[in-house]
N, C-alpha and C positions, 0 to 999 in steps of 0.2 A: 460636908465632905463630898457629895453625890454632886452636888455644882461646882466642885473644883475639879474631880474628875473628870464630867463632862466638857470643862473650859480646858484643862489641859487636851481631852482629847481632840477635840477644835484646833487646838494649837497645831497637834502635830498631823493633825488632818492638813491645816492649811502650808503646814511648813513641806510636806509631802508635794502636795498641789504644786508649791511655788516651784521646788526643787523641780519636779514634771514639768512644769511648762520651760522653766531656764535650759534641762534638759533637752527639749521637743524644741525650741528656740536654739540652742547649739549646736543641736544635730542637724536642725536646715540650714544653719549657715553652713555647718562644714562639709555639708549636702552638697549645695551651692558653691561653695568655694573649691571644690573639690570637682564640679561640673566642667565650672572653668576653668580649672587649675587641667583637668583632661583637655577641655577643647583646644587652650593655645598649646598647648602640648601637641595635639592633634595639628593644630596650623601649623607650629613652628617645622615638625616633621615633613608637610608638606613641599613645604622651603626651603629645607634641607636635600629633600631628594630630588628638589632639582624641578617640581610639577607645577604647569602653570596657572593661575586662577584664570577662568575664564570670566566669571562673574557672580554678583554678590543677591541673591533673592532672601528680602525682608518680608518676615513672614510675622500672625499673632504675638508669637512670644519668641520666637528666634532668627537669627541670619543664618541661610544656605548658603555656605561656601561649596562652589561649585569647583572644582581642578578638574583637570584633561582626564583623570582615570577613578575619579572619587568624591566625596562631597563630607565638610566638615557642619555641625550643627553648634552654634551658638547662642545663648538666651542675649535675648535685645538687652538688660540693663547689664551683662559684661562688659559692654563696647558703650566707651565713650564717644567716639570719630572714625569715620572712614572718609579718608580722602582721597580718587583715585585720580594719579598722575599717567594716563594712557600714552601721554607722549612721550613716556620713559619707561615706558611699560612694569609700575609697579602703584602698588596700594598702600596707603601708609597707613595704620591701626593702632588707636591709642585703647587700651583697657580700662575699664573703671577705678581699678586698683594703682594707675601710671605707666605700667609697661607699656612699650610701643615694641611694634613689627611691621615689616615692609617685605610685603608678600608679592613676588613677581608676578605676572600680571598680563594677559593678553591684549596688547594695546594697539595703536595707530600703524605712524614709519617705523621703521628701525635704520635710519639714516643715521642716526645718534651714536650704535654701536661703535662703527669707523674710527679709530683714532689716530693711525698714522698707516703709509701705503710706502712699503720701502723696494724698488723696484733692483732688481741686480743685486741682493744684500750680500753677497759673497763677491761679488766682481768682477764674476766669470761666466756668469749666466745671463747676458740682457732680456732675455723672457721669459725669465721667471720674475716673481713678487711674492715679500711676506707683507700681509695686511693684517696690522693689530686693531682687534677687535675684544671690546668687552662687554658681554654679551648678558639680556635680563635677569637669566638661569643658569643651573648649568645644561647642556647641550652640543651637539653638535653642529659642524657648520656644511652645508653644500656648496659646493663653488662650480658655476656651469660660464664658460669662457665660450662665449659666441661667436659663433661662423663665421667670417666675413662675408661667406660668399652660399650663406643658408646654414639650415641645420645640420647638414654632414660635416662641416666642420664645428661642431658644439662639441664642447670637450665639458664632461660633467665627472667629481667626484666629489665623495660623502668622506669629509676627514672622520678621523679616529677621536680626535681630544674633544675633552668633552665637559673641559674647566669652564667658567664665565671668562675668565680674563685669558685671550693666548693668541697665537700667529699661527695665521692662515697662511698656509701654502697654495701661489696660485701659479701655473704652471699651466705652457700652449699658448702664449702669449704672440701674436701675431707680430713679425719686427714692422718698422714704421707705420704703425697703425693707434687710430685711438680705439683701445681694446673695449668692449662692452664683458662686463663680470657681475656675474650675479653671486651675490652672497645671501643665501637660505638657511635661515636658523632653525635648524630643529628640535626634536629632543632624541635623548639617549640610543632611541630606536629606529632613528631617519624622519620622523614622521614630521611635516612640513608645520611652523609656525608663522612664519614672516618672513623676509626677504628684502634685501637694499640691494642698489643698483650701483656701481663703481666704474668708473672712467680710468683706465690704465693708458696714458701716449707714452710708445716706445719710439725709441730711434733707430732713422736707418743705417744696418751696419754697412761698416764699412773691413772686409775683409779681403786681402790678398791675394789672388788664387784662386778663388774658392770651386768646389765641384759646383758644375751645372747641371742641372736635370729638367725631366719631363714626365708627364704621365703617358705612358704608352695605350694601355686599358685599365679598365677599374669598375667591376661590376660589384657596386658595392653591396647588394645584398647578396652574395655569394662568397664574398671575402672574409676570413679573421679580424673581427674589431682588433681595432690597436694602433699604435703608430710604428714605422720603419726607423729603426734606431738603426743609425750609418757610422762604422767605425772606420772611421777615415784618417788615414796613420798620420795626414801631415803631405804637404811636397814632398817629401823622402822621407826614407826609414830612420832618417837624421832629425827632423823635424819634430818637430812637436804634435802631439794629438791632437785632433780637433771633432770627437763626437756630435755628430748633432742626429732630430729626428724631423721625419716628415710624413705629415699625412697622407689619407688615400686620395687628396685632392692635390698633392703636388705643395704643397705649402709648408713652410720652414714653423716649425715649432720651438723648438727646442734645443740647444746648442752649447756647449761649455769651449770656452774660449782660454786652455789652459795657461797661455802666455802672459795671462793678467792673474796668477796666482803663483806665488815666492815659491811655493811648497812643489807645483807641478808643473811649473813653465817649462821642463826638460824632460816633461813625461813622454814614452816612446814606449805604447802597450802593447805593440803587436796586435793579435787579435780583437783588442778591443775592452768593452766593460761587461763585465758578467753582473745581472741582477741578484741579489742574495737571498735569502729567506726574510731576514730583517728589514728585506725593501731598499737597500745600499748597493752599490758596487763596489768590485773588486776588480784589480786590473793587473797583471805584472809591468814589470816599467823594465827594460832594458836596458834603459841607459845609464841609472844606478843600481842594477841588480836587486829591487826592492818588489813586496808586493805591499798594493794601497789600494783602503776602502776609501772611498766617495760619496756624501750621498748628492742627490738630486739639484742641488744647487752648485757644486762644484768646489765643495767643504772639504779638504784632508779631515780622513776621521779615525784612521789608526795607519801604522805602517808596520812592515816586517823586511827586517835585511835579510835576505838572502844569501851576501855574501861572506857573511859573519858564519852562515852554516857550513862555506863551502861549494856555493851552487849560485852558476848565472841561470837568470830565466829563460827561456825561451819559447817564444808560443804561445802558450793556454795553461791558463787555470781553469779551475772548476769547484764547485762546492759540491761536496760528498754528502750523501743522505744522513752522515754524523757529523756533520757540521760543519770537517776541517776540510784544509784545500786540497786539492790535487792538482800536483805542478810538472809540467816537461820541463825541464833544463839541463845544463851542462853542466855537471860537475867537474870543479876546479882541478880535483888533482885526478884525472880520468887518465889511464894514457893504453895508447895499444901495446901490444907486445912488442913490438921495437921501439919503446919509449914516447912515441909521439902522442902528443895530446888528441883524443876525442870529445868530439860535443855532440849534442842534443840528442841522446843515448842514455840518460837517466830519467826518474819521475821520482818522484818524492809527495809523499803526505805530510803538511802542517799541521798543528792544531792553534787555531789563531786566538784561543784564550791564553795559553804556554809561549806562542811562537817558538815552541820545539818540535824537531825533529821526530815524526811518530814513526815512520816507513822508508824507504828508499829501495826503489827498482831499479837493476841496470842490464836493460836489453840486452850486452852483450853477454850475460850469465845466461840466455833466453836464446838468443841467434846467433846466428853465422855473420861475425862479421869479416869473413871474408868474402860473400857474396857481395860483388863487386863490379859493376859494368866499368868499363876505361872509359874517359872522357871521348868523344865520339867527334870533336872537334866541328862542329857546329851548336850544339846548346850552350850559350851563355856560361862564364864558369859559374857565376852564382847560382845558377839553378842542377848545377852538375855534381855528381854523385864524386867524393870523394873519400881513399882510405878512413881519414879521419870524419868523414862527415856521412859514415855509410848507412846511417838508420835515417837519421833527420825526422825524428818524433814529430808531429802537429799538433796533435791530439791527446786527449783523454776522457773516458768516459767510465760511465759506470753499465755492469750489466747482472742483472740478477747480485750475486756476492762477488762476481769476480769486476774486472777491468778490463775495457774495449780501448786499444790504442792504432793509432792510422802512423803508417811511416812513410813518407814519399818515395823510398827507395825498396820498400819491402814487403808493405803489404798491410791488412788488417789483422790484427793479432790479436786473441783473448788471450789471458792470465789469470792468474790466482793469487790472492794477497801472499803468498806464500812466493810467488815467483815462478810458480811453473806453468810455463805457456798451455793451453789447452786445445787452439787449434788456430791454421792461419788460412787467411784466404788472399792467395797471391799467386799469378803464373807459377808452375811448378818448375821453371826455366832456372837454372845457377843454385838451384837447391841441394845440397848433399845428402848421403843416406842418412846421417844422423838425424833429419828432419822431414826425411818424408812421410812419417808418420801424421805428424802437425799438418800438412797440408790437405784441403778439404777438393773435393773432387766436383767436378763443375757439373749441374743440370739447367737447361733450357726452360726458358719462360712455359712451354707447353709439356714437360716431364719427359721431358727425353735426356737419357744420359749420354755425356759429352763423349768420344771413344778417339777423336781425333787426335792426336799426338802435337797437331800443332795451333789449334785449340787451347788444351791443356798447359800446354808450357807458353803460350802468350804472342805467338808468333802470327798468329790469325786470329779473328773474331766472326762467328758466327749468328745466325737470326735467333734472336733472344739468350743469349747469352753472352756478356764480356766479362773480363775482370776489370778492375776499379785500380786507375794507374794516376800514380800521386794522390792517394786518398786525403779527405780532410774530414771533420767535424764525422763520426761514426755518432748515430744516435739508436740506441735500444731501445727498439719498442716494443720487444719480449723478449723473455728469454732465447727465443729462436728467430728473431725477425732483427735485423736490423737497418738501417735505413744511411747511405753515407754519399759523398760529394767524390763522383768520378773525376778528376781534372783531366785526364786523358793526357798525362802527362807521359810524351816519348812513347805513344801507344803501340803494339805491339814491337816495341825497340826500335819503332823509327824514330828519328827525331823531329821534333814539333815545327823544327825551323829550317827541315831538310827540302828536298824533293821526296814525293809518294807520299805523303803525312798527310793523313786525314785526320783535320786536328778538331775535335768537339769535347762539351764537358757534359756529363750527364747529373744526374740525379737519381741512384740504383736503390731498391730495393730488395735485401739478398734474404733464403730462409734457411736456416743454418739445422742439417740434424747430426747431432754431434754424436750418437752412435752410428750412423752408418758413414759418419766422415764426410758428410755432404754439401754443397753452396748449391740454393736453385737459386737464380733470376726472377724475381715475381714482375715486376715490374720498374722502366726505367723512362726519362725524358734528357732531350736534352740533345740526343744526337740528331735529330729533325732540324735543329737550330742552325747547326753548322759553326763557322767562325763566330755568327753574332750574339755564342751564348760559351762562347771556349776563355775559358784560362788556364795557361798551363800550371800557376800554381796560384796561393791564399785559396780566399770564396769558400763555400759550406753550403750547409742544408737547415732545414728545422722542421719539424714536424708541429703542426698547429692544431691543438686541440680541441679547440669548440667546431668546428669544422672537420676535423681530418684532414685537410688539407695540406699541402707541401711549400715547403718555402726554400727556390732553389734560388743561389746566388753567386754565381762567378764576378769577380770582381778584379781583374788585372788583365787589361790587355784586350779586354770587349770591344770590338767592333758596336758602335753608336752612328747614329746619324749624325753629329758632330764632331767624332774623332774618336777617342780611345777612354774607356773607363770599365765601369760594368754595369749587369743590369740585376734589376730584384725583379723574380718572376716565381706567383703564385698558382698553382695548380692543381688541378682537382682530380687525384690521382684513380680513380674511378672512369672519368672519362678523359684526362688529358686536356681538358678544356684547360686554356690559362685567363683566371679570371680577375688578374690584374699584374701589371706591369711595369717597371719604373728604368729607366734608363737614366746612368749618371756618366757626366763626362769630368775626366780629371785631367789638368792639360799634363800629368807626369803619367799620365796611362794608366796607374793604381787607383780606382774609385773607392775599395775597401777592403779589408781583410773578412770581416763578416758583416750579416746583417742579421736584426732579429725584431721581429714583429711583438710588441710587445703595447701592455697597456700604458699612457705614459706615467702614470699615475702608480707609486706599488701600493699596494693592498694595504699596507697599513700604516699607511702614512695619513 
């Protein structure tokens, strides 16, 4: 009995043991499997977020996977094979178990990416290019377009997408030239990985007409990066658009040739293209009473009928700090009191996701439209103030919560979304009592208040102080400051095309205090110029922010060293210094309606 007891207990001593080690043998493999089961989990991870291996360190018992911001550990007998193809920039890995992965890879060229270069892909852009690229990772791309004539002309930007497979936007493309384009791969965060070199040949165009230009000066570290974007109506106001931009070197970049597109060969924007938030323009088109986004290429990307509301365009839009537009136009059924039609005497706000109707203002609920000069029988009738044509809106703008609007016949006017004018700044001449309140009282550049009677009403102008006759483009630059485009339009009621007319355009600076009813003068350029900076009407201002600098631009009817156009002239309103210059000639006398100094590239593109 004592010896079977003992044998059994042998038994289950050993069957214990066996159980234990099968146990302690399971639990390392699923130790093990479990190890690796994390690690390619940890690699695949890697390769998914897009991070590049830089290289593989064999070590006693594991491989260092090394990535740009991290490092995976792998036991040697997981991995069957590593094979790394650097000229494709990737690593192939086979597991012990069969899986395989293909882990992007920091490798050689990246000439490989490149897979097609589609130049004009729209039809109406000859310097622009999309270049399909499919790329190790995912990442970003830099695209730096080289200077022909050195680095100042280097046009560099960092696109947004940030897929493996997608189209490069390359834009600033030199016309008849073989472009040199660099394409910089990087990751998510700009950071440089590799770089291919790309040959773009364009063709020389061949255009119509086209404006000529020069660089007058151009100090270019003292200037606003960016390019000069020329909104050039066309031969006439009948003609078709034809934007294009130029750099600080004088050189043609950029250009949309609407004639060679179904949708906008009859486009006729007036003022031009406005940039939007989304990086697109927007444009009014006169011709069919429509407003149309664009973007960069010269793509139709949305439209809105206008006259489906009731309203032609006229002028200017703008995008509102809530997104929707703000429009000058005419409305259809407008008429004065003896029946006759009125135009360019309304605004209206869209909301361009509804394309409905959110607002509409009509000046004459706001002013006097009998304030009225008689045609004088020397200004041009198109430029001549008539019954029906007595406000002639330009403009609109935004100021704090209300609206800043310019009338060529009337003056600078703020508003309230509600409709009620808040205060104007315009000779106090032809005004009735119902509105002299509204009218702001003139101060001199040095604080001296104006007492002159004909001063005041417009009949004279004084040392540091004018008023702003045919105003255009009003821009706030506070609540109390604002900054707008003098055209010196019929200046003190002479006419621009009389005898006695001293005719110049400025560039004013006004400070507005709307309790004591006041306009100072801070500062103005522009009358030093003379004729060869005068338009009597279009042209505008822009205030440039990295800088502070001014960007004034009469544009019809400029005195040029080759004949008639206008000029882009930037200024350092501190000292008056003009630290660059551009002269454009148009053989129809019109070189532009505006200009705006802008980066060519939008931000999120």
């Amino acid at each position: 009995m004592i010896t079977t007891r003992i044998a059994r207990t042998f038994a289950i001593l050993a069957l214990y043991t066996t159980t234990l080690l099968i146990l302690f043998v399971s639990c390392k493999k699923d130790r093990e499997t479990s190890e690796a089961s994390t690690a390619k989990l940890s690699l695949n991870a890697k390769v998914e977020a897009g991070e590049l291996l830089l290289n593989i360190e064999e070590k006693a018992e594991e491989y260092v996977f090394n990535f740009e911001k991290s490092r995976v550990h792998i036991p040697l007998q997981e991995v069957s094979d590593i094979k790394a193809e650097l000229e494709h920039w990737r690593t192939n890995l086979t597991f012990r178990d069969g899986d395989k992965l293909i882990v992007p890879t920091k490798g050689t060229a990246l000439d490989y990416i490149v897979e097609k270069i589609k130049l004009n892909p729209s039809g109406c852009n000859p310097l622009a290019a999309l270049v399909d690229v499919w790329l190790p990772t995912y990442g970003r791309v830099k695209v730096t377009v080289q200077g022909k004539n050195g680095s100042a002309g280097t046009i560099t930007h960092l696109c947004h997408t940030d897929i493996p497979r997608q189209s490069v936007p390359v834009l600033g493309l030199y016309p008849d030239h073989d472009n040199i384009v660099d394409l910089i791969f990087t990751d998510r965060e700009g950071n440089e990985r590799g770089k291919t070199t790309i040959h773009i040949q364009t063709a020389a165009l061949n255009m119509q007409d086209f404006p000529r230009w020069k660089i007058v000066k151009a100090q270019a570290g003292k200037m606003e990066p960016g390019v000069n974007l020329v909104h050039y109506p066309g031969r006439s106001e009948a003609d078709v658009s034809l934007p294009y931009m130029v750099d600080q070197e004088g050189e043609l970049r950029w250009l949309l040739q609407f004639k060679s597109s179904p949708e906008l060969q009859r486009l006729s924007y007036s003022i031009g293209l406005k940039r939007t938030k989304s990086g697109t323009f927007i444009a009014g088109d006169q011709s069919q009473q429509r407003v149309v986004e664009i973007d960069m290429f010269g793509n139709l990307k949305r439209e809105w009928d206008l006259a489906k509301l009731g309203f032609g365009f006229h002028h200017e839009i703008t995008e509102a700090a809530n997104g929707n537009f703000l429009i000058t136009v005419t409305k259809t059924a407008a008429r004065l009191v003896n029946g006759e039609p009125r135009v360019n005497d309304h605004i209206i706000e869209l909301n361009p996701q509804t394309g409905s109707l959110v607002m509409e203002w009509d000046l004459a609920k706001q002013l006097d439209t009998a304030r009225y000069v008689k045609p004088d029988g020397i200004t041009p009738p198109a430029f001549s103030q008539t019954p029906n044509n007595w406000a002639h809106n330009n403009s609109i703008a935004e100021i704090g919560n209300d609206l800043l609007a310019t009338l060529r016949y009337q003056g600078i006017l703020r508003f309230n979304h509600s409709g009620q004018p808040q205060w104007m700044i315009s000779p106090h001449k032809f005004w009735g009592a119902k509105y002299q309140s509204l009218l702001l009282k003139p101060i001199a550049e040095d604080g001296t208040r104006i007492t002159d009677p004909a001063v005041i009403n417009g009949d004279a102008s004084t040392a540091g102080f004018d008023w702003a006759w045919g105003p255009h483009t009003p821009v706030a630059l506070a609540e109390d400051r604002i900054l707008v485009f003098d055209n010196g339009y019929n200046r003190n009621w002479i006419p621009n095309f009389g005898s006695g007319a001293n005719n110049y355009s400025r560039v004013v600076e006004y400070k507005i205090d709307a309790t004591k009813r006041t306009v100072q003068q801070l500062w103005s350029y522009g009358k030093e110029r003379g004729v060869e900076a005068f338009s009597q009407a279009l042209s505008g201002v822009q205030y440039l922010p990295q800088t502070g600098n001014m960007l004034f631009f009469p544009g019809m009817g400029v005195k040029t060293s080759t004949g008639t156009g206008g000029r882009v002239i930037e200024i350092n309103p501190k000292t008056k210094e003009v630290v660059f210059e551009l002269e454009i000639t148009a053989s129809s006398g019109t070189a532009f309606h505006r200009v705006t100094r802008i980066p060519l590239y939008p931000a999120n593109l």
